[in-house]
C-alpha positions in Angstrom: 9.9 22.7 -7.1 6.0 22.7 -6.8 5.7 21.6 -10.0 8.3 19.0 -10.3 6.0 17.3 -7.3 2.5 18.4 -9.1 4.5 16.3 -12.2 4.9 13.1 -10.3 1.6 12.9 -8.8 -0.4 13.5 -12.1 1.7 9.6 -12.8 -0.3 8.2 -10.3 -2.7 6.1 -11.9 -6.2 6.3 -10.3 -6.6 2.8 -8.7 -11.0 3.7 -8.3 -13.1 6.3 -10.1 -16.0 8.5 -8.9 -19.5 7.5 -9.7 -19.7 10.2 -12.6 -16.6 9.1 -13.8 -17.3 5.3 -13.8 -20.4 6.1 -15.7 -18.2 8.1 -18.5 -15.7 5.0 -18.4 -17.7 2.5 -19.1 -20.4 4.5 -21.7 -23.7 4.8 -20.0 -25.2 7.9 -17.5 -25.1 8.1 -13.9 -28.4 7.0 -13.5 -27.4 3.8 -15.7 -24.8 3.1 -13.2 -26.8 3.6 -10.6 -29.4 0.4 -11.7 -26.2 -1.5 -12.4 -25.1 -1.0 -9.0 -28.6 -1.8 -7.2 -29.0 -5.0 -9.3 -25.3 -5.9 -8.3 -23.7 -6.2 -11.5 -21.6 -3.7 -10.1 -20.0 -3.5 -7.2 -18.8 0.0 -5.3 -15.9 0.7 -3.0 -18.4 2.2 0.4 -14.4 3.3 2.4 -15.6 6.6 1.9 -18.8 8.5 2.2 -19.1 8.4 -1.5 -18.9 4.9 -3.8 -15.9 4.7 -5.8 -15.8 2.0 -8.5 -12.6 0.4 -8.8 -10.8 0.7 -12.1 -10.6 -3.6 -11.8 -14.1 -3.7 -10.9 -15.0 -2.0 -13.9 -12.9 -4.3 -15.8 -14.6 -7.3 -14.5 -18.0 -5.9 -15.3 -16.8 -5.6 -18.9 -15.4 -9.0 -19.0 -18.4 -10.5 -17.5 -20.8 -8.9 -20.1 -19.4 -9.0 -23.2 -20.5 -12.0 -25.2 -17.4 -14.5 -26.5 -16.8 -13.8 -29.6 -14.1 -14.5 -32.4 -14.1 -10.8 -33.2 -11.0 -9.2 -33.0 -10.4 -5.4 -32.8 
């Protein structure tokens, strides 16, 4: 039974990521994230005594950067 529930919480989809973990998402190095953050290009979660960056956060970020282009994948 313990692993039938470990199962269905693995499905959760994380809804924020930790700072290490935002930095791996989006490419660059903590320390990278960091200057993003202090310059507010980025903006952290502060509910907890860590900053989480929220998954739609990151998104918009992306968004926000990345020049228009007709480039397709």
């Amino acid at each position: 039974m313990d692993e039938h529930i470990e199962s269905k919480v693995e499905q959760v989809p994380k809804l924020a990521l930790k700072r290490i973990e935002a930095a791996q998402a989006i490419g660059v190095s903590p320390a990278t994230l960091d200057r993003l953050t202090l310059r507010g290009l980025l903006r952290p979660s502060r509910a907890t005594r860590r900053p989480l960056y929220a998954v739609k956060e990151i998104e918009r970020f992306l968004k926000a950067t990345t020049p228009n282009s007709d480039w397709t994948a």
